[in-house]
Backbone as numpy.savetxt, mean C-alpha at the origin, in Angstrom:
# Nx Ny Nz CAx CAy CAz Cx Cy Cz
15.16 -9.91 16.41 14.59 -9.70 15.07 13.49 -8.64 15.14
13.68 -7.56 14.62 12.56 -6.75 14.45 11.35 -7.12 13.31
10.35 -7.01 13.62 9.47 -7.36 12.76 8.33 -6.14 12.64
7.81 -6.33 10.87 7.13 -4.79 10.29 6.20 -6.21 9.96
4.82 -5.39 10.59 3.64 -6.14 10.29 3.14 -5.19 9.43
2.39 -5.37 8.08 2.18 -4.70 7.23 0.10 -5.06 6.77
-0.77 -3.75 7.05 -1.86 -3.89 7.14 -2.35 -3.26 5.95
-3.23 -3.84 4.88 -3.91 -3.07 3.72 -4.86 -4.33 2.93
-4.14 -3.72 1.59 -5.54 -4.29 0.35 -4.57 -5.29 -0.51
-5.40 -4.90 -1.83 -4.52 -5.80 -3.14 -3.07 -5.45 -3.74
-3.28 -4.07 -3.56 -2.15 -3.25 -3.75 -0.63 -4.13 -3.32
-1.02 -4.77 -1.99 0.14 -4.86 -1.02 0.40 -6.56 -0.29
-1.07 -7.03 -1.00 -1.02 -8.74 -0.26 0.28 -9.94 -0.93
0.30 -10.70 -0.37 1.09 -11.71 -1.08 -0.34 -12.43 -1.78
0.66 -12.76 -2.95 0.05 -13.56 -3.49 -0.07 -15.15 -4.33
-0.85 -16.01 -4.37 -0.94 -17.06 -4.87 -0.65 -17.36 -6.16
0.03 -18.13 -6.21 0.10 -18.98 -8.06 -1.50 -18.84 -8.77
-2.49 -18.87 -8.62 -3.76 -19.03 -9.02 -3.93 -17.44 -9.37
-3.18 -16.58 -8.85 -3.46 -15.15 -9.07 -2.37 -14.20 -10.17
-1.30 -15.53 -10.29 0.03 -14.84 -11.09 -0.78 -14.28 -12.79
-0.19 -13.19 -13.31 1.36 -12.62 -12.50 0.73 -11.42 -11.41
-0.48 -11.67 -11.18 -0.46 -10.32 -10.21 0.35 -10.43 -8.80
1.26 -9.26 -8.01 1.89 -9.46 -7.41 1.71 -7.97 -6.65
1.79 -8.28 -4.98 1.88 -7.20 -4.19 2.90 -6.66 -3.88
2.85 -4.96 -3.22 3.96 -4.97 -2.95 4.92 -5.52 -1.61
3.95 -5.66 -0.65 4.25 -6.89 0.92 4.79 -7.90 -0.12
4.64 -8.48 -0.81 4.99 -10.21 -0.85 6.41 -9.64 -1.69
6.83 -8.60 -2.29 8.53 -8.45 -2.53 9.19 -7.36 -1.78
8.95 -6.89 -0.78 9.42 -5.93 -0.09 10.77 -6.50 0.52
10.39 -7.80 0.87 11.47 -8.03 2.26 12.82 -8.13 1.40
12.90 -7.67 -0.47 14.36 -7.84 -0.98 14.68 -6.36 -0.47
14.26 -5.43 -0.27 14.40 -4.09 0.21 15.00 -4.26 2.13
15.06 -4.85 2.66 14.50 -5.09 4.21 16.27 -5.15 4.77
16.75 -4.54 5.28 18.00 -5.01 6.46 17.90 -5.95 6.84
19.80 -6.63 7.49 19.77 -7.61 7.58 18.94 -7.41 9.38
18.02 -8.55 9.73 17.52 -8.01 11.12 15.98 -7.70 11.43
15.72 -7.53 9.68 14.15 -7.50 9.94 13.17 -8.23 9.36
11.99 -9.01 9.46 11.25 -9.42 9.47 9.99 -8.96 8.87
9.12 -9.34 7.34 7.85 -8.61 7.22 6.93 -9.93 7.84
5.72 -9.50 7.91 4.65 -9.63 8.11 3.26 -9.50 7.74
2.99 -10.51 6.08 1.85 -9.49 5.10 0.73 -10.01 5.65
-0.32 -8.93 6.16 -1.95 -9.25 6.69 -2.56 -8.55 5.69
-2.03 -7.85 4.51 -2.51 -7.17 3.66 -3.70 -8.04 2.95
-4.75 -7.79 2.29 -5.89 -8.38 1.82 -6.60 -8.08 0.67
-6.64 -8.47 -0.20 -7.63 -8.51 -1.58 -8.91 -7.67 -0.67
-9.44 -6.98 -1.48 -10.64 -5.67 -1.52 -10.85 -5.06 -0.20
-10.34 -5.02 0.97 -10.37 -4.53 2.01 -10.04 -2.67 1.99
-11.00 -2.57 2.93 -10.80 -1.20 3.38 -10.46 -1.22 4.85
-10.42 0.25 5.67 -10.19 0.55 6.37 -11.04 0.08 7.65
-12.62 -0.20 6.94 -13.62 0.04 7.78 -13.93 -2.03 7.61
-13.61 -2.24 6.49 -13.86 -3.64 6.48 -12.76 -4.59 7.22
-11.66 -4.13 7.18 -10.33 -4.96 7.15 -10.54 -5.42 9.25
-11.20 -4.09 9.78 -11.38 -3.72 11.18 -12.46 -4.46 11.40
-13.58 -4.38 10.47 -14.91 -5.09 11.01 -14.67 -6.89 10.94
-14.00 -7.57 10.13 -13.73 -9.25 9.72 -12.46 -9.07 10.74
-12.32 -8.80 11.68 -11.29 -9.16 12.71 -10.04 -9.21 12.29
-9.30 -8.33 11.16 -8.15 -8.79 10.74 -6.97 -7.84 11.85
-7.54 -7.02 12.39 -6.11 -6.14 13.08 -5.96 -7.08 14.43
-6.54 -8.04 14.70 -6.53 -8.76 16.38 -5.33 -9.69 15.88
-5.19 -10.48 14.57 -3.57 -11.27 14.93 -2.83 -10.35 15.17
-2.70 -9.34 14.40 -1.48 -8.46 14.27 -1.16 -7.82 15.90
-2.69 -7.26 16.71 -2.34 -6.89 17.72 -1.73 -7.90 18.73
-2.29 -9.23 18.33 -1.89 -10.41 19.24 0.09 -10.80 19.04
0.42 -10.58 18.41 2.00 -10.79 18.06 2.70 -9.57 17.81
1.90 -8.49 17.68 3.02 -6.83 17.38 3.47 -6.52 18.72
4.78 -6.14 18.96 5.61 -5.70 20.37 5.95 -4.46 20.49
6.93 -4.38 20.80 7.64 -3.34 21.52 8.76 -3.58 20.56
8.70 -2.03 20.02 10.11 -1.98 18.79 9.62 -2.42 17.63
8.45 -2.61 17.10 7.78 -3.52 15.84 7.30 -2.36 15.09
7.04 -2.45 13.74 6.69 -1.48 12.88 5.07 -2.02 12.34
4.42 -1.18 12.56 3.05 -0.88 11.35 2.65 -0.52 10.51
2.64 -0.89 9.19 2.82 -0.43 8.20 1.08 -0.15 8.10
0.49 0.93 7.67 -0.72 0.88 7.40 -0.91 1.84 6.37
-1.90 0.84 4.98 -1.99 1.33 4.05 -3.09 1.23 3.37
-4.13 1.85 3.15 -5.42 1.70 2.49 -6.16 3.30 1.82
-6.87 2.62 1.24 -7.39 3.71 0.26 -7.87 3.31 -0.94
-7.93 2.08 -1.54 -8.43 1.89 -2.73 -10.20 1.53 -2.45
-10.40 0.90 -1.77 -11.42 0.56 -1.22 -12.73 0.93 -0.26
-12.00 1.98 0.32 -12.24 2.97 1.29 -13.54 4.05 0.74
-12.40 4.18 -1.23 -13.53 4.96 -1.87 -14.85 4.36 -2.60
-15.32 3.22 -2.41 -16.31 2.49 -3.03 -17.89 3.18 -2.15
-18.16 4.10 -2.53 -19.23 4.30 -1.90 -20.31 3.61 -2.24
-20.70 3.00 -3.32 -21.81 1.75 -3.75 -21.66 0.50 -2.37
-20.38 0.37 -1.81 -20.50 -0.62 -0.65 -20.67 -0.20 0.30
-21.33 -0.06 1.09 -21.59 -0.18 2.73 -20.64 -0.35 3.71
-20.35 -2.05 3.30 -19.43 -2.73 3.84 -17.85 -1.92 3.87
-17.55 -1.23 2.94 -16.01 -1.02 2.77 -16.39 0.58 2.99
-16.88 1.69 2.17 -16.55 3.27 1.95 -16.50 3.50 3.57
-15.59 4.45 3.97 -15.40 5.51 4.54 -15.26 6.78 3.73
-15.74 7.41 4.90 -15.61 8.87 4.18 -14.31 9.55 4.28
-13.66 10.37 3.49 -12.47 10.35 4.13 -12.13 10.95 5.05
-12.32 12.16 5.25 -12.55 12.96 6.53 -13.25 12.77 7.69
-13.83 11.47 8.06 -14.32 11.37 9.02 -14.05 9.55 9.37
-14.84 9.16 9.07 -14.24 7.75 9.50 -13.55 7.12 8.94
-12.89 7.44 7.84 -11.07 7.11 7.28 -10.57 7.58 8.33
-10.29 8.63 8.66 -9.40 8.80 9.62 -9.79 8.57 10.77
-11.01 8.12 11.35 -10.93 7.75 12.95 -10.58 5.93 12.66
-10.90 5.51 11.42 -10.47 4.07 11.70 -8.68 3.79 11.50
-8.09 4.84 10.86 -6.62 5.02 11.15 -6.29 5.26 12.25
-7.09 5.73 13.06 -6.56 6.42 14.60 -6.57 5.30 15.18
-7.52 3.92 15.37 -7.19 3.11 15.68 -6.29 1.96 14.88
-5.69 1.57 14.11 -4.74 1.39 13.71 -3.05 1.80 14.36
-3.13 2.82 14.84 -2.54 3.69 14.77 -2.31 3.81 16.73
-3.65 3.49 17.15 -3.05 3.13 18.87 -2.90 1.70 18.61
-3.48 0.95 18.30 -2.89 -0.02 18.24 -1.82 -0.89 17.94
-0.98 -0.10 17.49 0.26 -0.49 17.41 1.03 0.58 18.69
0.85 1.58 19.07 1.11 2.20 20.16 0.79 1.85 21.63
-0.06 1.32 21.55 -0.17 0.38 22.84 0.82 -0.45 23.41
1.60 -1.15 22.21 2.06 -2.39 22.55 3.47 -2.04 22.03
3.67 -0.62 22.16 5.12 0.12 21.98 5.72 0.15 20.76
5.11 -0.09 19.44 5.44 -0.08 18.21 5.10 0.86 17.73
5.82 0.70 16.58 5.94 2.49 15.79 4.66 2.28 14.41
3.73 2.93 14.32 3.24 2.90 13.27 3.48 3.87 11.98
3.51 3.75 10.75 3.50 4.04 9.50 2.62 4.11 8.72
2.75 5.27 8.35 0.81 5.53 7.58 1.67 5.66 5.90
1.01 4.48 4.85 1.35 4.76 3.66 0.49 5.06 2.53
0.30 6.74 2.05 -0.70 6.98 1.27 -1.00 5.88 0.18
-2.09 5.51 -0.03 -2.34 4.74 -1.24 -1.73 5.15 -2.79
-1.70 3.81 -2.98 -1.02 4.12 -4.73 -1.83 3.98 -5.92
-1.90 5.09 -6.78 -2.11 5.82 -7.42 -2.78 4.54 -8.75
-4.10 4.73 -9.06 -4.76 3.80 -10.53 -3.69 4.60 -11.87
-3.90 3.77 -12.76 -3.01 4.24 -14.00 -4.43 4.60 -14.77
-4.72 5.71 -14.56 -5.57 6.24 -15.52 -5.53 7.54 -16.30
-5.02 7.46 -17.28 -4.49 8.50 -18.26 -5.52 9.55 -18.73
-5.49 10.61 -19.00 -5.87 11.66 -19.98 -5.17 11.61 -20.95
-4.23 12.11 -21.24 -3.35 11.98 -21.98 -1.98 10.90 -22.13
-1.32 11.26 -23.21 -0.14 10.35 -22.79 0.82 10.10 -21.53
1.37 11.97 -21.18 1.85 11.67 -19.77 1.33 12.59 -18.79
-0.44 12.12 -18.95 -1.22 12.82 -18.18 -1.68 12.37 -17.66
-2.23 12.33 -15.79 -3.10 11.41 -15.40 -4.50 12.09 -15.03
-5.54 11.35 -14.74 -6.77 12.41 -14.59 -6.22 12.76 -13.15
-7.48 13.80 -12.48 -7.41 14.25 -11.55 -7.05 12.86 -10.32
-7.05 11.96 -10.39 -6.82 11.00 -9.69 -7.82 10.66 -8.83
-8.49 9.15 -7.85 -8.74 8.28 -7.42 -9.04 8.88 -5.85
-7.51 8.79 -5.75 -7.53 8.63 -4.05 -7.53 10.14 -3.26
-7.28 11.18 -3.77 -6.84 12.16 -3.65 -7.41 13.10 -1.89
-8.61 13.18 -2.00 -8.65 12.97 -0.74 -8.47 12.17 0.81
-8.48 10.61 -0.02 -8.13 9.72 1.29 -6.83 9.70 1.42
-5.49 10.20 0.28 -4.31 10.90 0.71 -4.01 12.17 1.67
-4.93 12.78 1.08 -4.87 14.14 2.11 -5.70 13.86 3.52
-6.21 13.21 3.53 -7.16 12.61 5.20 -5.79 11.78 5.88
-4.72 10.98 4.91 -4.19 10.49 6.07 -2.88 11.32 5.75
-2.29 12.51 5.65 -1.44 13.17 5.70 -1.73 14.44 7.22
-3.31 14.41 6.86 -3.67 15.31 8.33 -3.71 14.27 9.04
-3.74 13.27 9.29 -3.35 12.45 10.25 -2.60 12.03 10.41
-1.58 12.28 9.85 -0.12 11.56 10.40 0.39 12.89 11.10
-0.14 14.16 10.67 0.46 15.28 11.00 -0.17 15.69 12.68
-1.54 15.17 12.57 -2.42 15.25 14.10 -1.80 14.35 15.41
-0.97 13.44 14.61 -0.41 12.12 15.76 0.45 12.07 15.51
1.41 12.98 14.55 2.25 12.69 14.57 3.30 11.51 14.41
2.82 10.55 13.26 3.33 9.57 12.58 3.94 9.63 11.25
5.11 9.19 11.42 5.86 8.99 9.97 5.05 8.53 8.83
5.05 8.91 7.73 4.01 9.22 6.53 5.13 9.37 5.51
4.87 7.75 4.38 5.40 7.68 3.15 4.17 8.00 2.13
4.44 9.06 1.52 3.56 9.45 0.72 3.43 8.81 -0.63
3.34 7.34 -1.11 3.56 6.66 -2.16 2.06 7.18 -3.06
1.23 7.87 -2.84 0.54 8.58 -3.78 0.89 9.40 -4.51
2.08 10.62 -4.12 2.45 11.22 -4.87 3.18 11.19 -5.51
3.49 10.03 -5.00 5.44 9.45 -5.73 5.24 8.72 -6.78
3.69 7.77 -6.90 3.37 7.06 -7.95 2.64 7.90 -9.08
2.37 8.78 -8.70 1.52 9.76 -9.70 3.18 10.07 -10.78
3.96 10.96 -9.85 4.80 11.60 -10.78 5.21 10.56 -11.62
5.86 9.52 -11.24 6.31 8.06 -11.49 5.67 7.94 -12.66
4.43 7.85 -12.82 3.67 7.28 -13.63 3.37 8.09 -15.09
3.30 9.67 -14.65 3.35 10.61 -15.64 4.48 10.73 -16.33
5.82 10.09 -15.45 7.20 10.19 -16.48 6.93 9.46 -17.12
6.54 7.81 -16.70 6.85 6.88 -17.93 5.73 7.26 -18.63
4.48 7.54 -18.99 3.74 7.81 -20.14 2.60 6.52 -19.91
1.71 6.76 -20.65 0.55 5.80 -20.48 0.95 4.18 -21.11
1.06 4.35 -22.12 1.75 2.81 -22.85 3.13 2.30 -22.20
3.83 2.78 -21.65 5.72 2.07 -20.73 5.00 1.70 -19.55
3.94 2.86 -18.70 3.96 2.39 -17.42 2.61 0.76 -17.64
2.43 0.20 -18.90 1.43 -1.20 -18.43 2.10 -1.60 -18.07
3.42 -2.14 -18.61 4.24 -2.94 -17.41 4.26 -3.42 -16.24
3.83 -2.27 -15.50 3.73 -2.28 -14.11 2.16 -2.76 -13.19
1.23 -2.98 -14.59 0.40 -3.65 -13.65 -0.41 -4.54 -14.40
-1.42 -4.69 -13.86 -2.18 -6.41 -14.83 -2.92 -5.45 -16.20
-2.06 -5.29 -16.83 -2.62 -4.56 -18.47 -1.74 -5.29 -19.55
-1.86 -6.29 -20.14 -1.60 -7.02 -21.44 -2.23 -7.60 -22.08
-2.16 -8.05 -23.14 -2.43 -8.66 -24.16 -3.00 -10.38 -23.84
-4.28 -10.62 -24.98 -4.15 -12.39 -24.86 -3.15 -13.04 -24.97
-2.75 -14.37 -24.55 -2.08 -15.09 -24.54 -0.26 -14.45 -24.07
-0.34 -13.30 -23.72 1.29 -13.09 -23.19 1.75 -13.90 -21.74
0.55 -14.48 -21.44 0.87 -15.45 -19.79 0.07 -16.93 -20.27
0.33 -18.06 -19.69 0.13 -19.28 -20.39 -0.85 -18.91 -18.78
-0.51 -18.77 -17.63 -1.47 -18.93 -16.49 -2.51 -17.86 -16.48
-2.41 -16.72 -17.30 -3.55 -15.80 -17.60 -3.86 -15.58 -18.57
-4.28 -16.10 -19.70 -3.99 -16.44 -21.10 -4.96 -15.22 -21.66
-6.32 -15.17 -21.05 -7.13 -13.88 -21.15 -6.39 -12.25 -21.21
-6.89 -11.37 -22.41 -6.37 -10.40 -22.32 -6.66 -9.64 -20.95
-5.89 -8.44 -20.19 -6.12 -7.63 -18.93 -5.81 -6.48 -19.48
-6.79 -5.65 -18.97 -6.97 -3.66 -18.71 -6.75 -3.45 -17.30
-6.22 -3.96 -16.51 -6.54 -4.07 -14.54 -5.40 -2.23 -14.93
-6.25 -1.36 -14.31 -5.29 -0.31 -14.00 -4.84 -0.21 -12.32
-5.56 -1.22 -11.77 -4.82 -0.85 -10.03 -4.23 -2.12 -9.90
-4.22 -3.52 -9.98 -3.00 -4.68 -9.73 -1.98 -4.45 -9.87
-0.75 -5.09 -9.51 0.31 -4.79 -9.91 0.96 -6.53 -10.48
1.94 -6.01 -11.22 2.48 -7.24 -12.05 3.92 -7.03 -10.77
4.87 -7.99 -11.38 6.15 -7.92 -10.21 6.78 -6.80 -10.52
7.21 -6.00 -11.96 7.52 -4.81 -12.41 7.40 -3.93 -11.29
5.83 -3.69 -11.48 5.26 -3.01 -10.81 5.28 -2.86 -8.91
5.16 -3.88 -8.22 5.61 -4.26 -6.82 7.06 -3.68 -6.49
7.84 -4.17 -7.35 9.32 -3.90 -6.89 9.38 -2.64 -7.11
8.57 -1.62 -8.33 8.76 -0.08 -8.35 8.50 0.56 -7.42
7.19 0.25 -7.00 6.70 1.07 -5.88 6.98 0.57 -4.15
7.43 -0.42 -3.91 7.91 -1.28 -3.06 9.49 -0.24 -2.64
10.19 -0.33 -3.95 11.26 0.83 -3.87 11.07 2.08 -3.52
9.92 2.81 -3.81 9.62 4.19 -3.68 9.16 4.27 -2.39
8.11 3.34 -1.10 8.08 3.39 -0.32 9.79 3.05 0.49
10.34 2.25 -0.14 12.03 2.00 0.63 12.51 3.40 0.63
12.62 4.23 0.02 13.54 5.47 -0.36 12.57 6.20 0.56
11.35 6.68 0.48 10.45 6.89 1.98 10.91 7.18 2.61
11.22 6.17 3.78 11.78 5.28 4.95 13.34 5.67 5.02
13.74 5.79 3.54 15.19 6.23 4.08 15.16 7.60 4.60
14.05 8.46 3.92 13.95 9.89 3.80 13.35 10.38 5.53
12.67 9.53 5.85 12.50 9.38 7.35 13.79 9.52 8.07
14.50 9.05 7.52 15.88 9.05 8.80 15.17 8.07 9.82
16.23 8.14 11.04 16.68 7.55 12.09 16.04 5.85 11.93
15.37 5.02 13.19 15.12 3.60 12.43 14.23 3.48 11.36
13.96 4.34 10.97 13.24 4.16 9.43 14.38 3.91 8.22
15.32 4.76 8.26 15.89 4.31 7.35 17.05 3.34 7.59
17.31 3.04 8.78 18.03 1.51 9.40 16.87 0.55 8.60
16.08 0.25 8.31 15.19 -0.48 8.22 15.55 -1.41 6.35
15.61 -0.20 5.85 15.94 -0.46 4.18 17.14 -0.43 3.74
17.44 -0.95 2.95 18.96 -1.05 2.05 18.68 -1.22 0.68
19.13 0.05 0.25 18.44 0.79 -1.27 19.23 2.48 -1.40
19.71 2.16 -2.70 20.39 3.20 -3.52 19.96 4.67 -3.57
């Protein structure tokens, strides 16, 4: 059984009944997954790069990741909070040295790591306009680093941007915690959330990293089964 241990934020955690309908994209991926493989969500509500490393979360993963195992590593929403201490990296400098470890660490222990640009806030200018965007440098910090080490790099930042500018500001709420009072009996409170994702939303971009992976070739795209 091959197994993809998958490392990040909210974007990507499984999640609890107490949290529905918000939904990650780790907790529906594995309908994307070959027969043969195995996920693994360590993904985490508000974590960054620099936090996720400091609360000991990469030591299970290093304690059970092998030889032939995949690393999925994905952060960036959090990374940019410079009001916290605890979480900002900068991106050019310790964003990417705390990817570098990420990044032996799954190389150590003969596994392939995967760097996945962060996905994209729904924040409009216009109808099918988005502002200058969020993450934009901690995309480009880990694109020179996948390119410096030479790691496979699904760019789901840019894929969610275009994504998002087709469907238009009002089609794409769908896709994340933005509705109305009372449309959920378990969230009965109206939501504006422009970075959660609803299940819509998970399975869209969940897909767009699958097609990725196919675009990778060789066991990257053994990995997914998707149109």
């Amino acid at each position: 059984m091959n197994q993809i241990f998958w490392a990040g934020d909210s974007t990507v955690q499984t999640n609890k009944y107490t949290t529905y309908p918000q939904t990650g994209i780790g907790q529906v991926f594995p309908m994307f997954l070959a027969e043969g493989y195995r996920l693994e969500n360590h993904a985490k509500n508000g974590r960054s790069t620099k936090s996720f490393l400091d609360e000991g979360r990469l030591a299970p993963i290093e304690e059970r990741i092998g030889e032939g195992d995949f690393l999925f590593i994905q952060f960036g929403h959090n990374d940019e909070k410079t009001a916290d201490p605890a979480r900002y990296t900068e991106p050019f400098s310790s964003y990417i040295e705390n990817l570098e470890i990420f990044i032996e660490a799954a190389r150590v222990k003969g596994a392939f790591p995967v760097l996945i640009t962060p996905l994209e806030r729904r924040n409009f200018e216009e109808e099918h306009r988005l502002s200058a965007g969020y993450h934009g440098d901690y995309a480009a910090a880990m694109r020179q680093t996948a390119q410096k080490h030479q790691v496979p790099l699904v760019d789901l930042y840019q894929m969610s941007r275009a994504a998002l500018e087709e469907m238009g500001e009002k089609k794409s709420r769908s896709l994340y915690m933005f509705f109305g009072e009372g449309e959920y009996a378990e969230h009965p409170q109206r939501s504006e959330d422009n970075t959660h994702l609803r299940y819509a939303g998970a399975v869209a971009f969940g897909a767009m990293i699958a097609r990725g992976l196919r675009e990778l070739g060789g066991i990257y795209k053994d990995m997914v089964e998707i149109g």
